[in-house]
N, C-alpha and C positions, 0 to 999 in steps of 0.2 A: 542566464544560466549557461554550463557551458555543457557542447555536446558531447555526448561519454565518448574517449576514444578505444582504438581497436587496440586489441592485444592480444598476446599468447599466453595463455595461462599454465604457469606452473606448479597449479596447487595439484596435489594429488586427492581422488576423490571419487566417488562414484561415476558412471555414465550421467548427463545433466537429468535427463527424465525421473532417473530411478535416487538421486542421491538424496533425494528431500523427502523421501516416504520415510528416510529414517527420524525423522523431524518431532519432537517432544515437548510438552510441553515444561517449560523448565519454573518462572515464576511470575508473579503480577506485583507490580512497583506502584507505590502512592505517593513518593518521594521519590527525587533522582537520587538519594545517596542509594537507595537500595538497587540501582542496575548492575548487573552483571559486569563482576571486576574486571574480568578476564574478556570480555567484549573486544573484538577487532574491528569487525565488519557487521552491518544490522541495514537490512532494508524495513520501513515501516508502511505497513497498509493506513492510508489515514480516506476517511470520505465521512460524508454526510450517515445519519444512523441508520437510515434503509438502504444503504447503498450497494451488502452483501459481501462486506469485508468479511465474514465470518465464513461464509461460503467458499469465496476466492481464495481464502488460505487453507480450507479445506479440500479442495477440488487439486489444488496445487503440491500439497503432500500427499496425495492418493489417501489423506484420513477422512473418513464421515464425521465424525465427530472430535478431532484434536481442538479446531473453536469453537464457542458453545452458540450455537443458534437459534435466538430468542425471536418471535412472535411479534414481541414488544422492541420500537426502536430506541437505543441509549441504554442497552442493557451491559456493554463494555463501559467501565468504570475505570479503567486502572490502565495503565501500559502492560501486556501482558508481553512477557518473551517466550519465545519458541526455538529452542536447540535446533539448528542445522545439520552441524557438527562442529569439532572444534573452534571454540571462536567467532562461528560468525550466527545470527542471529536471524528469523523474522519478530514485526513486531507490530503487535494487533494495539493502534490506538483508541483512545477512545470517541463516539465520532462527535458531529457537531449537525446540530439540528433540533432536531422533533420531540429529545430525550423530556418528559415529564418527572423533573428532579427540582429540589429548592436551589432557589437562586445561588445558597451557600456553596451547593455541590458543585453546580453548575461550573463558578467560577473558578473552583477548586481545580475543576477539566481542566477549562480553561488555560489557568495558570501552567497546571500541569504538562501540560500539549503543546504549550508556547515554549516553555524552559528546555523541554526535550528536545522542539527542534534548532532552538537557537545555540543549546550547550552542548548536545552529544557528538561526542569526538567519533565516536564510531558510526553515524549513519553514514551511509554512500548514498544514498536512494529514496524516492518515497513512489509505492503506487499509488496513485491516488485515483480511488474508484467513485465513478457518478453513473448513475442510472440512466441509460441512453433516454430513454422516454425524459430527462430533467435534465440534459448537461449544461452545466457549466452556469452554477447558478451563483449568486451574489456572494454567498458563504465559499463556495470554488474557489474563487476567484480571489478574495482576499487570501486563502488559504493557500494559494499559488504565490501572491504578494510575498508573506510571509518565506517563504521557501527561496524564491528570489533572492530577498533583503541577505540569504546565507548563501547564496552562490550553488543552492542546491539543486540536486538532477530532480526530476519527477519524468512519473512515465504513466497517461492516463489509461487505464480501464473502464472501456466504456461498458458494464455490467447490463445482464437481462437482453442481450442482443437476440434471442430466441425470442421477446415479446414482439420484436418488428420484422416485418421482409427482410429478404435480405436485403434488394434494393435502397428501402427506405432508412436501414442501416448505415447499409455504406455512403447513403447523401449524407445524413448526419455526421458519420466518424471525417467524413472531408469536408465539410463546415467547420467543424470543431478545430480538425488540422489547419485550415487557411487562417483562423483566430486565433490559435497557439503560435503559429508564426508571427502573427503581428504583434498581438503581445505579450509574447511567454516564450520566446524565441530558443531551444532549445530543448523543449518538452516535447515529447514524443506519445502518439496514443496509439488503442486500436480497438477489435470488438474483442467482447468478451462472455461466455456463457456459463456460471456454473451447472446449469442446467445441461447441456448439449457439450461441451466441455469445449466450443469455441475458441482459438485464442491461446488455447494451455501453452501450445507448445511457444509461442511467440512471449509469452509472459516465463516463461521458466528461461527464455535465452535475454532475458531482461535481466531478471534475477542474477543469473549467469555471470554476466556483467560488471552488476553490481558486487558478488558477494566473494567469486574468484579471485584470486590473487596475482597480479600480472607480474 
């Protein structure tokens, strides 16, 4: 993967912190003909179903409730997208894991989730969030694979970092980093809290990044 380079962005736009509260929900796709014509730029949350993507996009746009946050994990079904502002997109996957659904649906994800990452012209990015207490498990990691095979960025979120010290945190988030280096060379992580709000500002200059226009 390659490393995102620097730039100067000449998109005109809100301050980074505050531009994303304007953030809406726009549709949810079960098919790729149905995505957003007019798409330029899309970072996608993908992780495992308890991972707290729904959280993280929430925490992220200063909404409580823009994703919906179910009790039950595999409750996202569909690609949903989220207005930015003009053009550029987030985009709540559906995850991969724990979801109690028929095998039909299952693969339907599946399918789903694959085609999206391998086809869409407009993503730049993926966060991809794992539960510090579980990172980087066999399903990650293929998931990472995947991402690779397209030359694509990923920036991990280590999620729930208020469940551990911080100490015990921070060995974790530099275990993970000495692993992404050897082999995922290009991926960048850090901590993350929806809870304590950890991390916000380090993830919104990711976004940043990704969704600006240089």
């Amino acid at each position: 993967m390659k490393t995102p380079s620097n730039y100067t962005s000449t998109h005109k736009c809100q301050r980074p912190a505050s531009r994303y509260r304007e953030t809406r929900f726009l549709k949810s796709c079960d098919i790729l003909s149905q995505l957003p014509l007019d798409s330029s730029r899309e970072v996608a949350f993908a992780g495992r179903s308890n991972s707290g993507k729904s959280s993280a996009i929430n925490l992220l746009t200063g909404q409580k409730y823009l994703a919906r946050i179910s009790k039950t994990p595999g409750r996202t079904q569909l690609l949903n997208f989220f207005l930015v502002e003009q053009d550029c997109y987030l985009v709540d996957l559906p995850g991969y894991g724990f979801a109690r659904v028929p095998d039909e649906m299952r693969f339907h994800w599946q399918g789903l989730l694959q085609q999206y990452l391998m086809k869409s012209k407009a993503l730049r990015g993926v966060m991809l969030l794992m539960d510090i207490r579980h990172p980087l498990t066999n399903m990650d990691k293929r998931f990472l694979e995947c991402l690779a095979s397209r030359d694509m960025q990923a920036h991990v979120l280590l999620t729930k970092s208020d469940k551990l010290s911080r100490t015990k945190a921070i060995a974790i988030l530099r275990q993970l980093q000495e692993t992404l280096l050897a082999d995922f060379s290009g991926v960048s992580s850090q901590l993350f809290s929806a809870l304590t709000g950890n991390g916000v500002n380090e993830a919104h200059a990711q976004l940043d990044r990704w969704l600006l226009r240089g």
